[in-house]
C-alpha positions in Angstrom: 40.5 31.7 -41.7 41.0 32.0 -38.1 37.8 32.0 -36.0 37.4 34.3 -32.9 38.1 32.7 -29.8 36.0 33.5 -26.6 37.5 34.2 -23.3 35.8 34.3 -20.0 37.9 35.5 -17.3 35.2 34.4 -14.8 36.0 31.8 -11.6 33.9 28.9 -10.9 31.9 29.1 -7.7 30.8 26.2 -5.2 27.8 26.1 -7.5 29.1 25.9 -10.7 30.5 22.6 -10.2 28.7 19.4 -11.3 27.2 17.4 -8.8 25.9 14.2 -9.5 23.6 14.4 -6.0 22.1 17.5 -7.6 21.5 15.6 -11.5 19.8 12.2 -9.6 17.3 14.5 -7.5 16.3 16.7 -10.6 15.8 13.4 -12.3 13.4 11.8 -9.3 11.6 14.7 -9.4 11.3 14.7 -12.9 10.2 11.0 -13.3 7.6 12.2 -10.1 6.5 14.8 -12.2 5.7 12.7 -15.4 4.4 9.7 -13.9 1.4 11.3 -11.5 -1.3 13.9 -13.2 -2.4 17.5 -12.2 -3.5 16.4 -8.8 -1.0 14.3 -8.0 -2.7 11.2 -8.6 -0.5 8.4 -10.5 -0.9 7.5 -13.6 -0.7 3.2 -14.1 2.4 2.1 -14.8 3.5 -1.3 -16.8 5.4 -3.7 -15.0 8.3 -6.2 -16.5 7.1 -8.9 -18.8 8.2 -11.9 -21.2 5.8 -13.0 -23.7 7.3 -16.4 -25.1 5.8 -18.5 -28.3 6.1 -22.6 -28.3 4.9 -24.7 -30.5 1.2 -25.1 -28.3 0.8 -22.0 -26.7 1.7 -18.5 -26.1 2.8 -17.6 -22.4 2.6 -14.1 -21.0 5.1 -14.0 -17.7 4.2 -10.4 -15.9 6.4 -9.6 -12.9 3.7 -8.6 -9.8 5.7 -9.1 -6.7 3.7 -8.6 -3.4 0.2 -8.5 -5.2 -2.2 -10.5 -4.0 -4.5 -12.7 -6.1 -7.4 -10.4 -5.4 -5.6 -7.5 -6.4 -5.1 -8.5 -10.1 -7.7 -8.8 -13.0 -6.9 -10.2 -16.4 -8.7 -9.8 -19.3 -8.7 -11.2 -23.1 -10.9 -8.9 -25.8 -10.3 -9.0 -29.4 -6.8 -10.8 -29.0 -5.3 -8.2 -26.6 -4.5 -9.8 -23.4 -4.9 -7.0 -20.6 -2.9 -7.5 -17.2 -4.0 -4.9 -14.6 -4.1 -4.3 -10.7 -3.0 -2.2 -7.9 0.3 -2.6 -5.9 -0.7 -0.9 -2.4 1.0 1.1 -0.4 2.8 0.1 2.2 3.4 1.6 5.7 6.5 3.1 7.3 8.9 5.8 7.3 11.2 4.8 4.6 14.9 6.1 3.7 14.6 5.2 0.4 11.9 4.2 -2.0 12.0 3.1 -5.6 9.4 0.5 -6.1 6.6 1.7 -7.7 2.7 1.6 -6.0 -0.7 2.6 -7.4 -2.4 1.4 -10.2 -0.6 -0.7 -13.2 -1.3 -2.2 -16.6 0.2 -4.3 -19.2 -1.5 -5.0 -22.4 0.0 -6.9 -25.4 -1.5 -7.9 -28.9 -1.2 -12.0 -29.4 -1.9 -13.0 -33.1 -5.2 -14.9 -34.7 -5.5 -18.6 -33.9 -5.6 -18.1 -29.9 -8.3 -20.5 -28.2 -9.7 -18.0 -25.8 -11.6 -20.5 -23.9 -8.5 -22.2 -22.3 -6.9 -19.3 -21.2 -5.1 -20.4 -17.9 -3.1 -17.6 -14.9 -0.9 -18.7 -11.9 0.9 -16.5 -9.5 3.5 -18.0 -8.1 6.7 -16.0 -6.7 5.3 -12.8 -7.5 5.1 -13.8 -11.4 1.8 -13.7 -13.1 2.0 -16.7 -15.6 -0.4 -16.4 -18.0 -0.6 -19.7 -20.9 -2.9 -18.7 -23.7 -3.4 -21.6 -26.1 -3.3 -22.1 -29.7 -6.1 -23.6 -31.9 -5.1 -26.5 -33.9 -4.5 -25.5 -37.4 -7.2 -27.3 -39.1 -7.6 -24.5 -42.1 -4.6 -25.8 -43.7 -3.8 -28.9 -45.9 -1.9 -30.6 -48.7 -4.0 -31.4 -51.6 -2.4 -34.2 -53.6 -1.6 -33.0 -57.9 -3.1 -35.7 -60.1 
């Protein structure tokens, strides 16, 4: 069975054509729209991270270039290590802007057997290096069979 075929005898305009200009502003506004509230004010945003295991420690690397020290609080509460700051604005007529500012936060869940009480930060090179140590595992232990 044949199925009907549909024919438009209608020309393209100027319009119709695709323009890939046209896509990557609808999609700028689009992330503009979903990243800032009903006001216009913005909503945090999380920045790049690692979070690497060794054999001592967990280490939390969180990407924060041109934040200052002041600028950046980090919290540890029930095993959820809590990265947050602001990145200002800056000044200037730009041409083109696609670093984020305002308000950002990164959070991530690190199992049981963390010793929160040498909990350790550095920035350095606009990488937040956070080194959250593990306890010794003194639960465990081979008990000899007689």
């Amino acid at each position: 069975m044949a199925l009907p075929v549909l024919r438009n005898n209608r020309t393209l305009r100027p319009f119709d054509v695709w323009n890939p200009g046209w896509s990557l502003r609808e999609f700028d506004e689009l992330t503009r729209l979903l990243t800032t509230g009903p006001n216009g004010e913005s909503h945090a945003f999380a920045p790049a991270a690692d979070v690497r295991e060794t054999d001592e420690a967990y280490v939390v690397e969180v990407e924060v270039p041109g934040v200052k020290r002041d600028d950046i609080t980090v919290d540890l509460a029930d095993n959820v290590l809590t990265v947050s700051g602001e990145v200002n604005e800056r000044e200037g007529r730009f041409r083109r802007r696609t670093r984020r500012t305002g308000q950002f936060r990164y959070s991530v869940s690190l199992p049981e057997g963390i010793d929160t009480e040498q909990v350790g930060a550095e920035l350095a090179d606009g990488v937040l290096t956070v080194n959250v140590p593990k306890r010794p595992d003194t639960g465990t232990r081979r008990i000899e069979i007689s």
